[in-house]
LUMMAR-946028 format. One line per field, with one value per residue: residue number from 1; x, y, z of N, C-alpha, C, CB in turn. Coordinates in nm, 4 decimals. Glycine has a CB too. Layout:
! residues N
num NUM ...
n.c1 X ...
n.c2 Y ...
n.c3 Z ...
ca.c1 X ...
ca.c2 Y ...
ca.c3 Z ...
c.c1 X ...
c.c2 Y ...
c.c3 Z ...
cb.c1 X ...
cb.c2 Y ...
cb.c3 Z ...
***
This chain:
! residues 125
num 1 2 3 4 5 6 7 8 9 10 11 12 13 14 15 16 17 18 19 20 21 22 23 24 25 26 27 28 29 30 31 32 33 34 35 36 37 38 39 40 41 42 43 44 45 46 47 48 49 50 51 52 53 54 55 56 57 58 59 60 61 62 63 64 65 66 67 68 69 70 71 72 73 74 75 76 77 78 79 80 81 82 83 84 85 86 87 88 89 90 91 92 93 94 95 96 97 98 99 100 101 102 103 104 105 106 107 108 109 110 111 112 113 114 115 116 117 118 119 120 121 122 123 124 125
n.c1 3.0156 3.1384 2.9668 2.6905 2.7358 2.7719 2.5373 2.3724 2.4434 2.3815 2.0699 2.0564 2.1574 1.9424 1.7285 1.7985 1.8175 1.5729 1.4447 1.5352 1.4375 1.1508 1.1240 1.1902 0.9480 0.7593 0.8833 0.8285 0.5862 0.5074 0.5520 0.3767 0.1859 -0.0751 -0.2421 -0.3283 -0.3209 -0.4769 -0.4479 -0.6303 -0.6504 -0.7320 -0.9792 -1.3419 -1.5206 -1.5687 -1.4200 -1.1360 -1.0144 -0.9339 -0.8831 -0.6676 -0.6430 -0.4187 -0.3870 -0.2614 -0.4057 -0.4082 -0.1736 -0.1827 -0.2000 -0.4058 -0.7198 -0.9007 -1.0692 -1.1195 -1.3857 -1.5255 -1.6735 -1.7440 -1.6398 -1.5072 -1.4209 -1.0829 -1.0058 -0.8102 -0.5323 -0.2499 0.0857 0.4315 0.7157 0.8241 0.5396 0.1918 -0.0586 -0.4663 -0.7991 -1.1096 -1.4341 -1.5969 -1.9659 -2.0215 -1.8499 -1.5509 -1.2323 -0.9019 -0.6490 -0.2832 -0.0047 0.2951 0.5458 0.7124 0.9178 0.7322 0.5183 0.3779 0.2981 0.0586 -0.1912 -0.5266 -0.6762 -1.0035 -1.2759 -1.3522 -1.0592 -0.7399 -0.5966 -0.3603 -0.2475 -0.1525 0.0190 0.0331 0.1599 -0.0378 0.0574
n.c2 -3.0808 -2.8766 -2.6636 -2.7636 -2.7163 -2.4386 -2.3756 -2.4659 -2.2952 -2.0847 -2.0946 -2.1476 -1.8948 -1.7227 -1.8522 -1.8025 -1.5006 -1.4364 -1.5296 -1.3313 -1.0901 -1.2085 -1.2204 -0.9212 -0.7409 -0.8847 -0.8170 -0.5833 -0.4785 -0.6184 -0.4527 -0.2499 -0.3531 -0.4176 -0.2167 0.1055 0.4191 0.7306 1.1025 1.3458 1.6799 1.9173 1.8025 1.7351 1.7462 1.4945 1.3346 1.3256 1.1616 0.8509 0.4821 0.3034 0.0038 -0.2162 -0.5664 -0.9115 -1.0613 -1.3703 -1.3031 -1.0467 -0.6642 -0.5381 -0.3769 -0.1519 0.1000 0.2361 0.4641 0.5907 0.3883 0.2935 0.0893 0.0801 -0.0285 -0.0275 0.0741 -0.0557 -0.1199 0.0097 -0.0859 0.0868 0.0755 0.2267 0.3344 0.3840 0.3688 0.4121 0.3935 0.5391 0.5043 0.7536 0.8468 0.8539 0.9390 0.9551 0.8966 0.9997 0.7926 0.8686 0.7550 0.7491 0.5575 0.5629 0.3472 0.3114 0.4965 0.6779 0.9763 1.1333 1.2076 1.3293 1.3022 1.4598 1.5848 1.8497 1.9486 1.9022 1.7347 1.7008 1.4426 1.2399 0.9726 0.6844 0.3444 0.1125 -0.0486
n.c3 -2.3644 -2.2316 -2.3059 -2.1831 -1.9229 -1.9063 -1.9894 -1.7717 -1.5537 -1.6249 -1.6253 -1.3324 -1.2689 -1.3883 -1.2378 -0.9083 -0.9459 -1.0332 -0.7885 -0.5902 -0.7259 -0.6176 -0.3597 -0.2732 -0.3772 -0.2104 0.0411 0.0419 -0.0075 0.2484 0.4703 0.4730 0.5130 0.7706 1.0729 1.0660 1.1918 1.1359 1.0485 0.9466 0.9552 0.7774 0.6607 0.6553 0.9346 1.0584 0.8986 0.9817 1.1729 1.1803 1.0976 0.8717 0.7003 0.6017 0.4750 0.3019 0.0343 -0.1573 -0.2355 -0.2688 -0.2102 -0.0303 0.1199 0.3927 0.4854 0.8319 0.8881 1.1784 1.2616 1.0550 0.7156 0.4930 0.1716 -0.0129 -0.3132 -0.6473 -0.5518 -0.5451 -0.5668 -0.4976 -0.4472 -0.1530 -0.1828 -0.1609 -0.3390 -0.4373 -0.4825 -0.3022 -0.2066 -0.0698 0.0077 -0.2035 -0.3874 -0.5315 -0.4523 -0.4143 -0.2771 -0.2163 -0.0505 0.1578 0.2986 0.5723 0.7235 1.0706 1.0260 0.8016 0.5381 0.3102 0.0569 0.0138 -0.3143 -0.4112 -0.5544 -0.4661 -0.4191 -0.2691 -0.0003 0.3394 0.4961 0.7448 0.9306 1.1875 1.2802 1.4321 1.6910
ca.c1 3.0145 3.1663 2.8064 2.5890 2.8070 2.7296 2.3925 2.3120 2.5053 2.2681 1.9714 2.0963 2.1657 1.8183 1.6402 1.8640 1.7616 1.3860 1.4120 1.5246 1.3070 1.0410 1.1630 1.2026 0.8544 0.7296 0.8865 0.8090 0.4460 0.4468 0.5687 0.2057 0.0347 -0.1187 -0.3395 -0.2714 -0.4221 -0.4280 -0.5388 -0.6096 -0.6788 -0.8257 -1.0583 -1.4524 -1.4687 -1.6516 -1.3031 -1.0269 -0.9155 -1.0006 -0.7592 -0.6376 -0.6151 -0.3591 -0.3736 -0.2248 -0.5070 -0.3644 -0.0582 -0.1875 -0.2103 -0.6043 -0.7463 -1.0343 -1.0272 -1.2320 -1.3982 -1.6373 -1.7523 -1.7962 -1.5895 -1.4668 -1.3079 -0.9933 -1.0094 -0.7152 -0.4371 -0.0738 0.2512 0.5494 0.8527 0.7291 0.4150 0.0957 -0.1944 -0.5761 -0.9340 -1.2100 -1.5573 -1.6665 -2.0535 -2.0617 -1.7296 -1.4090 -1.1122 -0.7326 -0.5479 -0.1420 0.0474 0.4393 0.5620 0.8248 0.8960 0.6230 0.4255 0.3009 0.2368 -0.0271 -0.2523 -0.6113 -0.7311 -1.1402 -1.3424 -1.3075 -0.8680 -0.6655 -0.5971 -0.2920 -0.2858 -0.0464 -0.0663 0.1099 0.1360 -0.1154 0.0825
ca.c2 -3.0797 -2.7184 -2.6189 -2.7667 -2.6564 -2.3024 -2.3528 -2.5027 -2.2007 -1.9800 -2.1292 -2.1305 -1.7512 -1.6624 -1.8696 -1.6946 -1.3537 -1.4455 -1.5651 -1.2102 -0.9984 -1.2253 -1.1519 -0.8156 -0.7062 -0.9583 -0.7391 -0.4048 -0.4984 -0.6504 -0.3361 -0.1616 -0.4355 -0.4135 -0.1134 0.2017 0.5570 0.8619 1.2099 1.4621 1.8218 1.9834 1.7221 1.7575 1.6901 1.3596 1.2452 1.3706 1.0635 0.6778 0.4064 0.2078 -0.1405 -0.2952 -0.7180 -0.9500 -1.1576 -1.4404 -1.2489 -0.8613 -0.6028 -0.5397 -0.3162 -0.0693 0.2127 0.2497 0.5553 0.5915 0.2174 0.1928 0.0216 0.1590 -0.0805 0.0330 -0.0230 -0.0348 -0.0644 -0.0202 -0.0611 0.0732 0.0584 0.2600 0.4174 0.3201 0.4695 0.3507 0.4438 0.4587 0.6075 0.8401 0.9473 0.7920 1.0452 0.8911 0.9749 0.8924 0.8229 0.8351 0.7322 0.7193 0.5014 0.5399 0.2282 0.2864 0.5963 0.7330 1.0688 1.1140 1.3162 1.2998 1.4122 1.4605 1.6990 1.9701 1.9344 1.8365 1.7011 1.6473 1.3457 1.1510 0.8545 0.5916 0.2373 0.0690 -0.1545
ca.c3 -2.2190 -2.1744 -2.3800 -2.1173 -1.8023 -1.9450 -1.9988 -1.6651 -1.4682 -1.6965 -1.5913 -1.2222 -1.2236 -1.3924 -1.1052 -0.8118 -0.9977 -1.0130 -0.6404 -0.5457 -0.7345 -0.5988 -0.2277 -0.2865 -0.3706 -0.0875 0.1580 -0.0061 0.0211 0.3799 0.5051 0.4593 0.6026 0.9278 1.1157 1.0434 1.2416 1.0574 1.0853 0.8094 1.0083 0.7235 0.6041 0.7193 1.1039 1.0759 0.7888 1.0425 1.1900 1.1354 1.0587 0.7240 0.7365 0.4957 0.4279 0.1957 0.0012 -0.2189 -0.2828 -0.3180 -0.1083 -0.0204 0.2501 0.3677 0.5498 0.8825 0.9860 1.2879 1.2943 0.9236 0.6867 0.3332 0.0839 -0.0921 -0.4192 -0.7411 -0.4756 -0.6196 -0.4920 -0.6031 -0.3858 -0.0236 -0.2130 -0.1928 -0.4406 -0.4282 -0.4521 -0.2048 -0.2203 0.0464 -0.0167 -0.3499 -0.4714 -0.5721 -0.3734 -0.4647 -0.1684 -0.2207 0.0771 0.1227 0.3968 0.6589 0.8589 1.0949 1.0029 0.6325 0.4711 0.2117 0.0326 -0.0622 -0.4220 -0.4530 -0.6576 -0.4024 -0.4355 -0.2040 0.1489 0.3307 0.6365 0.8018 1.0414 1.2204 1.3479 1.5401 1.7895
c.c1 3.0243 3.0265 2.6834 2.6367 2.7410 2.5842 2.3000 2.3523 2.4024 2.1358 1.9490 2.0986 2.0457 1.7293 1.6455 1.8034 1.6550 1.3488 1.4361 1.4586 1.1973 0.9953 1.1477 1.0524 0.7703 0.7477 0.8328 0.6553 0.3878 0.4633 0.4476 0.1267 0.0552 -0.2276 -0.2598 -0.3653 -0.3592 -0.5138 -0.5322 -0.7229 -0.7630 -0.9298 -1.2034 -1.4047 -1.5019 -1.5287 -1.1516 -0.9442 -1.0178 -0.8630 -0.7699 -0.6089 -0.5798 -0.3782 -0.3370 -0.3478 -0.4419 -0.2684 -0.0753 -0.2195 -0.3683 -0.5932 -0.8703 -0.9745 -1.1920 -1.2182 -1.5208 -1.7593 -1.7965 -1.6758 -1.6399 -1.3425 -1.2146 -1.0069 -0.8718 -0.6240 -0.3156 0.0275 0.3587 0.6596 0.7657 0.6063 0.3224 -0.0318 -0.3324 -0.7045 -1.0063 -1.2979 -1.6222 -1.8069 -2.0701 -1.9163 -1.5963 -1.3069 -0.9688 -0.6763 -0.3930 -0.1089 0.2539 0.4377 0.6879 0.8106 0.7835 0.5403 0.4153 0.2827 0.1466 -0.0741 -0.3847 -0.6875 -0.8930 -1.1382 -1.3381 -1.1419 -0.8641 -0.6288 -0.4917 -0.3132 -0.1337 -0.1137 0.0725 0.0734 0.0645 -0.0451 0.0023
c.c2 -2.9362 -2.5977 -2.6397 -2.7517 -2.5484 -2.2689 -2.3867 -2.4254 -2.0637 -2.0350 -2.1025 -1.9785 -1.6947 -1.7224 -1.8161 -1.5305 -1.3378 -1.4246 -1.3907 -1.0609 -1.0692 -1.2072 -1.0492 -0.7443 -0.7731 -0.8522 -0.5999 -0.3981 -0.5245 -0.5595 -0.2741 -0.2622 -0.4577 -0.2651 0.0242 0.3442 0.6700 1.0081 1.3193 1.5872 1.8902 1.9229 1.7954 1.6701 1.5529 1.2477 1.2639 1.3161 0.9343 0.5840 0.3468 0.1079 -0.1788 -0.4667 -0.7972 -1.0395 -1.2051 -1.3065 -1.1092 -0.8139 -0.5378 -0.4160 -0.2378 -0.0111 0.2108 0.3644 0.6032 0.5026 0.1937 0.1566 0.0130 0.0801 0.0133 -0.0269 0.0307 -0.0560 -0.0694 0.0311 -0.0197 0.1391 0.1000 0.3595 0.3179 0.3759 0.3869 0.4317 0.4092 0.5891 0.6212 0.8966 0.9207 0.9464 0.9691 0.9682 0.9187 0.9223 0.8070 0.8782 0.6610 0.6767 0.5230 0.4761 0.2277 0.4249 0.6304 0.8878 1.0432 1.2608 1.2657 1.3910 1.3368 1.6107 1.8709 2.0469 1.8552 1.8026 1.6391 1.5449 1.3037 1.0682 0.7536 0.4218 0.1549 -0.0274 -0.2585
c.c3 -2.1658 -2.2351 -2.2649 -1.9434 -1.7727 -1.9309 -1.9028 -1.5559 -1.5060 -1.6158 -1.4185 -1.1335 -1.2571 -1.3029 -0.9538 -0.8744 -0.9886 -0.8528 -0.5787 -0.5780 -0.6525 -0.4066 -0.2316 -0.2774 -0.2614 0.0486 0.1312 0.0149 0.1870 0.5018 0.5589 0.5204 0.7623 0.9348 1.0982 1.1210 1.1598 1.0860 0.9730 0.9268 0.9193 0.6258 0.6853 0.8310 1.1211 1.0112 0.8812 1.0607 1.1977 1.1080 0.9118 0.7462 0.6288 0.4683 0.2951 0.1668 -0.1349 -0.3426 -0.3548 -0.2156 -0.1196 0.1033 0.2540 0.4908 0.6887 0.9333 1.0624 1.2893 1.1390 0.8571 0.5257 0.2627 -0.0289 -0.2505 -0.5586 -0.6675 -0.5473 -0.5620 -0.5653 -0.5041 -0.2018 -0.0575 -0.1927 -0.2907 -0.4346 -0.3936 -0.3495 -0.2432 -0.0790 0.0197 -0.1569 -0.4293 -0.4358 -0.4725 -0.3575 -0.3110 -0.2261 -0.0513 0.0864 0.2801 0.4322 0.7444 0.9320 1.0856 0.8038 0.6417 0.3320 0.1643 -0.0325 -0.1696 -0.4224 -0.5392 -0.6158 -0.3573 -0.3525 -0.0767 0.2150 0.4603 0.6539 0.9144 1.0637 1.2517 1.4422 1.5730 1.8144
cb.c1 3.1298 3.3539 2.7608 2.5143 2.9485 2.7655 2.3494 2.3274 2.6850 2.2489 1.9678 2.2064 2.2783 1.7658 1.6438 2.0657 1.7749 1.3109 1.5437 1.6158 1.2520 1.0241 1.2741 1.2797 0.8221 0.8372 1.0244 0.8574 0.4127 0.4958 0.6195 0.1279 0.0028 0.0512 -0.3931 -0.2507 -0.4151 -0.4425 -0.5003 -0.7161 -0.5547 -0.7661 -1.0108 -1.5880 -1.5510 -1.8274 -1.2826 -1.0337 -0.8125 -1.1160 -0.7343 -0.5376 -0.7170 -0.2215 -0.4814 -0.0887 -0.6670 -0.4901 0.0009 -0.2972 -0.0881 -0.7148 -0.6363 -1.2103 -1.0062 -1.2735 -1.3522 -1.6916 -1.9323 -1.9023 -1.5957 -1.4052 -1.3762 -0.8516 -1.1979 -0.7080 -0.4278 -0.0407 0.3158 0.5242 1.0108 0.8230 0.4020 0.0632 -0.1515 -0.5523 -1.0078 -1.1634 -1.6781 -1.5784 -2.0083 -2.3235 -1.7181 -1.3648 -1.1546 -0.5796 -0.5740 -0.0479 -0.0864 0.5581 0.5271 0.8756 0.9948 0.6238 0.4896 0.1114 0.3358 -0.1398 -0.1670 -0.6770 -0.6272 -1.2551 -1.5135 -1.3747 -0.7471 -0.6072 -0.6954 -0.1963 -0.4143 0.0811 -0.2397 0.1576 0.1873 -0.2500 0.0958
cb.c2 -3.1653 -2.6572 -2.7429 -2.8977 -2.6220 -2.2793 -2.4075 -2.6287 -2.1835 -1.9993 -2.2581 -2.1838 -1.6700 -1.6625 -1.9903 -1.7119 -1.3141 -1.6320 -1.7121 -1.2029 -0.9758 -1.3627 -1.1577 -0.8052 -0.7067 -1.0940 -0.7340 -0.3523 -0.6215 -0.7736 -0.2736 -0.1244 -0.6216 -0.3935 -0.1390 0.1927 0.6043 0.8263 1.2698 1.3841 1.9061 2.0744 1.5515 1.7278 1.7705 1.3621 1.3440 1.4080 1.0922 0.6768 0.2870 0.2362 -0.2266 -0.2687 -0.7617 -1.0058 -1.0937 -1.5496 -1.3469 -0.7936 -0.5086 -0.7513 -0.2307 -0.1410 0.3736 0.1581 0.6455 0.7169 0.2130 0.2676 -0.0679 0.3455 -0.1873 0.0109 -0.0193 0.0792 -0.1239 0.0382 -0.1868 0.1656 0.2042 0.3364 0.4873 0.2848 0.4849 0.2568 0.4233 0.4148 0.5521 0.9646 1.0880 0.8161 1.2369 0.9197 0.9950 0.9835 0.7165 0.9331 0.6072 0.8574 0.3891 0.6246 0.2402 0.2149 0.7410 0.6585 1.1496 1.0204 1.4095 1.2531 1.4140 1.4488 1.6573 1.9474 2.0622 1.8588 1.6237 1.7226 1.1850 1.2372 0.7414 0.6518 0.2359 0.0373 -0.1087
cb.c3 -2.1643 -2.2577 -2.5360 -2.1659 -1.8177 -2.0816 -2.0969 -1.6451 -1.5053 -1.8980 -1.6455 -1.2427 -1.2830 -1.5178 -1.0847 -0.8239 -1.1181 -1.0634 -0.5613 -0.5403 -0.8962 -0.6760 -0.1800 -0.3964 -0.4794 -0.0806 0.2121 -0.2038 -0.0669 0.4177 0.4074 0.2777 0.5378 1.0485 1.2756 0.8887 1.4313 0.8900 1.2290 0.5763 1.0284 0.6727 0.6298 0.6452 1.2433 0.9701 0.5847 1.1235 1.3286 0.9495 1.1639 0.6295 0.7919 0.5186 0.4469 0.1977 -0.0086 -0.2604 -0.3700 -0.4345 -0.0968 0.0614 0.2902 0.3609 0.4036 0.9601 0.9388 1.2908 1.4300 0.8033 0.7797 0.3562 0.0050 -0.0249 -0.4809 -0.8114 -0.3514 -0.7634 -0.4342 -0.7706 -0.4749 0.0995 -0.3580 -0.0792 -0.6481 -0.3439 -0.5387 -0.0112 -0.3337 0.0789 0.0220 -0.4064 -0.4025 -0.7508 -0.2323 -0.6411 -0.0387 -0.3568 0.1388 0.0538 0.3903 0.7055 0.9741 1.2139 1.1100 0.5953 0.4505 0.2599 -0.0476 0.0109 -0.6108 -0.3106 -0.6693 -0.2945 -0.4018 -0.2352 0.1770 0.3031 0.6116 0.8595 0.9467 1.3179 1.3686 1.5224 1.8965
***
């Protein structure tokens, strides 16, 4: 009896433990989702400013980036706590975005073939 007490308090605490990692990343993800405006100053004048559009799609974080009426899928996206990391092709050239989030605004940086680029951006209301 005192064998399956034990073993049903075990079971109890690894499903409570699951449940809050599985919360946990839930919110850490829903954070980033929504509209985002950003502006990178020393980008080409046409890459300056545009927005990021975060969404959850069957439980991942998805998005594309719009700038000046077109519409640039993100691709690889990965989360890891308030980061975000992910590809997109500008012009047929790869381009890593990293993006660190504060509540409602982000810093970043974009690496292409020509280095580096820094941006920031905020909340679209």
């Amino acid at each position: 009896m005192k064998n399956l007490i034990l073993k049903g308090l075990l079971v109890l605490i690894l499903f409570v433990t699951a449940s809050f990692l599985t919360i946990n990343k839930d919110t850490s993800d829903m954070k980033m989702v929504g509209s985002w405006e950003y502006s990178a100053p020393d980008a080409p004048y046409e890459y300056q400013e545009g927005e990021i559009h975060f969404l959850m799609q069957e439980d991942k974080l998805v998005g594309f980036v719009s700038i000046d009426g077109y519409k640039i899928e993100l691709e690889d996206v990965i989360v890891k706590g308030d980061k975000v990391t992910c590809e997109v092709y500008v012009e047929g050239e790869s381009v890593t975005l990293e993006l660190k989030f504060k509540k409602k605004s982000f810093t970043g940086t974009a690496s292409y073939s020509e280095g580096t680029l820094d941006f920031s951006g905020k909340k679209i209301k």
